[in-house]
N, C-alpha and C positions, 0 to 999 in steps of 0.2 A: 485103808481106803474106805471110804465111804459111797453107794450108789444113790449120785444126783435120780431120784424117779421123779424130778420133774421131766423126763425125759417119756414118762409113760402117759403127757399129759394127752395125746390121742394118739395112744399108738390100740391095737387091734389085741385081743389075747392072747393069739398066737407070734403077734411079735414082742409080746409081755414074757411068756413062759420061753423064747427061743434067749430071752434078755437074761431072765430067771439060771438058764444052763449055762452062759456064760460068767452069772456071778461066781455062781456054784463051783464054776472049772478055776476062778480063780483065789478062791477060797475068800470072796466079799461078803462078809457078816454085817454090815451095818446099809440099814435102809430108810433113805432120808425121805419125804415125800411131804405134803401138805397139804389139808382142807382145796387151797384154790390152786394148787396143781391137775386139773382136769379130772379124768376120766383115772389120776394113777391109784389114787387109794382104790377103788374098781377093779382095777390090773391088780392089783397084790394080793388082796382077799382072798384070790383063790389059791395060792400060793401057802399060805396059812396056815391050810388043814394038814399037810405034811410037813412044812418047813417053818414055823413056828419057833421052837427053839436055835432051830438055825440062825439066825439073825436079830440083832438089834434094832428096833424097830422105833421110828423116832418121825413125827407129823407136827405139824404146825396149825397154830390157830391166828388169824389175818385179823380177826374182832378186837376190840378194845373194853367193851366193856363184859362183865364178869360172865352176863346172861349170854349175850352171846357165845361170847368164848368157852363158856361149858355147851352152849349149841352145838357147837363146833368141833370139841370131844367129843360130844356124845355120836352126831353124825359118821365122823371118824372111823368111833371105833365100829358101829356097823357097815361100815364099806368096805372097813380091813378085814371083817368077819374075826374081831380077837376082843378080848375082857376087859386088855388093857395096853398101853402102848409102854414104850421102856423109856421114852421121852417125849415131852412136849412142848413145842419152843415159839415164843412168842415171835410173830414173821413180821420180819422187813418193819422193824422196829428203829428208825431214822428220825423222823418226823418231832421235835421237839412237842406239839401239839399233841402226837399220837402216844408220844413215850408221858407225858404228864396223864394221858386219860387211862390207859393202861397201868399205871405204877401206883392211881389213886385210888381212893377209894371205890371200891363196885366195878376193880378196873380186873380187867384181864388177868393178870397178874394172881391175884385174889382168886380167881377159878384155876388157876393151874394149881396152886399150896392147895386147894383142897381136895383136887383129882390127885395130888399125891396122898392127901391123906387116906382119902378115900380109896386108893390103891387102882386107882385110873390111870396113872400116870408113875413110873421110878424120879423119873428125875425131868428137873425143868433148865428151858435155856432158852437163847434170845439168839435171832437173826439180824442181818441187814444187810443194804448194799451200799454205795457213792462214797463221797470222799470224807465223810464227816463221823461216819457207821463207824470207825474206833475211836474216834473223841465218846462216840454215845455210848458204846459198848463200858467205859471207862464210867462213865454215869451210872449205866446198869446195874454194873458189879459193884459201884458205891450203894447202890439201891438195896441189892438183892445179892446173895450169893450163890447166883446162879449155878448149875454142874455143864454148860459147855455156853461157849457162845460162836457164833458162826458168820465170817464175811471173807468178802474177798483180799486176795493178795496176788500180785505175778510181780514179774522183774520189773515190766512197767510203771507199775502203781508205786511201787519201792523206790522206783527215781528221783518222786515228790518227794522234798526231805520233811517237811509234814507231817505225812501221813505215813511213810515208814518210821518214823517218833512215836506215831500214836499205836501205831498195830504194834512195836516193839513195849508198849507202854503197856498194853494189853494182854500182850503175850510173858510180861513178866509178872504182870498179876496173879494169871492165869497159873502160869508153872507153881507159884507161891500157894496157891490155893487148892491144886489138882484140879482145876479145872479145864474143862476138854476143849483145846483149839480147830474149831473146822474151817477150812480155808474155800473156798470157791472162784471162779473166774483165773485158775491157772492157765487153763490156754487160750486165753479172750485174745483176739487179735485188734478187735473195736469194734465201731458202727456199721452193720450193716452197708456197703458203699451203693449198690446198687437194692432197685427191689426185688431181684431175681437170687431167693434165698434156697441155698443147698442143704440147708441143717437145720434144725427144726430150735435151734439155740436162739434167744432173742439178738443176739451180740455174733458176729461173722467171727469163729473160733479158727485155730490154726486147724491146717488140712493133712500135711505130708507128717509122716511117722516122725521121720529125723526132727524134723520141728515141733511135732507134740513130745517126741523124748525131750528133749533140751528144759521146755516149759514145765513138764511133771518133774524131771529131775531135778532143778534150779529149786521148786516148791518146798519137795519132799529135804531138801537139803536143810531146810527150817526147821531146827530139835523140837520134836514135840507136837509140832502140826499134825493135823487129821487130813485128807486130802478128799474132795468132793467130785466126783467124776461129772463130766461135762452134761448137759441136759439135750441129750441126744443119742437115740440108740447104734448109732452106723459107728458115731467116733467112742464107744464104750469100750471095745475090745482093744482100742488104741490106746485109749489113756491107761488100761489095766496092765496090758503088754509092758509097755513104759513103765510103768511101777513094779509089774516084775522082775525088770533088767536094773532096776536104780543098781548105781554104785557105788557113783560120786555127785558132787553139785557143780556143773559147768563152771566155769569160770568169770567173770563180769564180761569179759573183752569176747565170750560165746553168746553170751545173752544180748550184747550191743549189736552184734553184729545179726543176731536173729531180731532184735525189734528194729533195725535200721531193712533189713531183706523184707523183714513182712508187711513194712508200715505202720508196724501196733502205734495202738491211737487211744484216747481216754474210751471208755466207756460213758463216763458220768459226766460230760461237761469238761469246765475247768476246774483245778483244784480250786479248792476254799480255804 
């Protein structure tokens, strides 16, 4: 399991460090977080000075080109108060436009190899979200031999036969490679339906336990995958819970019946 800390993009220190003893109680060593995640890289730094080797420590940079993107390390790593990060992944990397500026020369890309050399950075990898983010990821890895790459998956998205082609496409790259799969948006339930928001997630996530097990469970059932906790701190202790009880992976005819009860709906549109 990995801890989504887009979840600490305004939360308070003290409901950062009360977040911190939950990882801790459930033995979460990997911490995701980003340059344009708010206030989280902020929230972790303090965290740092005793728990450092605790955890894998892994931030994004949102720049495309190289000046930037080493900005954007560099800022990083003093907000995390650390030397250097154990990963640094190029974000929400979709954009055919943005992935040629990045991949080329003077591009993004180019500042991450050299924060590795440099010893800024262990390892690099590439993010994204929508329906298109594992055709690109597939480009990526043609590109770069990246060490993880990172997008969503739940039962929903898997219905498009599509896009569960391209994430399986990806996903056996991946395994062929040892490259690390992180998954996001496992209990997306869709859009926002009203404006009267309960969770601080951009995307209206499931609510009741029963229904977040089914989602973590059904995810986790996928060999191999890394699993992303939701960006939110109230539903943290639920997606963790869930992960500790996995046992098996629901059935199809449990998951139909959990996106037909909940209304799950796209996130991104139509497919493409």
């Amino acid at each position: 399991m990995l801890f989504g800390a887009a979840a600490l993009a305004r939360a308070s220190q003290d409901d950062a460090d009360r977040a911190l003893e939950v990882l801790l109680r459930y033995g979460v060593n990997h911490i995701d977080t980003a340059a344009r995640y708010g206030d989280s890289e902020l929230r972790i730094g303090p965290w740092m000075a005793r728990h450092r080797k605790d955890f894998f420590l892994a931030t994004k940079t949102g720049s495309r080109t190289a000046r930037e993107a080493r900005e954007d390390l560099h800022r990083s790593l003093e907000r995390l108060r650390v030397d250097h990060v154990d990963l640094i992944q190029l974000h929400s990397l979709g954009h055919p436009d943005d992935w040629d500026r990045a991949m080329g020369p003077d591009g993004a890309l180019e500042a991450c190899v050299r924060a590795k050399a440099e010893g800024l950075a262990r390892f690099i990898g590439v993010t994204g979200h929508g329906w298109t983010i594992a055709a690109m990821h597939r480009r990526s890895l043609a590109r770069y031999d990246f060490d993880s790459v990172l997008l969503p998956y739940n039962f929903f998205m898997a219905q498009d036969a599509r896009y569960r082609e391209a994430f399986e496409s990806v996903l056996a790259i991946c395994r062929e490679r040892h490259t690390a799969v992180q998954v996001i948006k496992s209990i997306a339930r869709g859009p926002w339906a009203t404006t009267e928001r309960t969770h601080s997630t951009w995307y209206q996530p499931l609510e009741a336990q029963a229904d977040i097990d089914r989602a973590v469970h059904w995810a986790l059932g996928v060999p191999g995958v890394h699993l992303n906790t939701a960006g939110d701190l109230a539903l943290l202790p639920k997606v963790l819970d869930a992960a500790a009880r996995y046992e098996r992976r629901p059935s199809d005819a449990d998951m139909s019946a959990l996106a037909a009860s909940a209304r799950m709906t796209s996130l991104f549109g139509l497919p493409t």
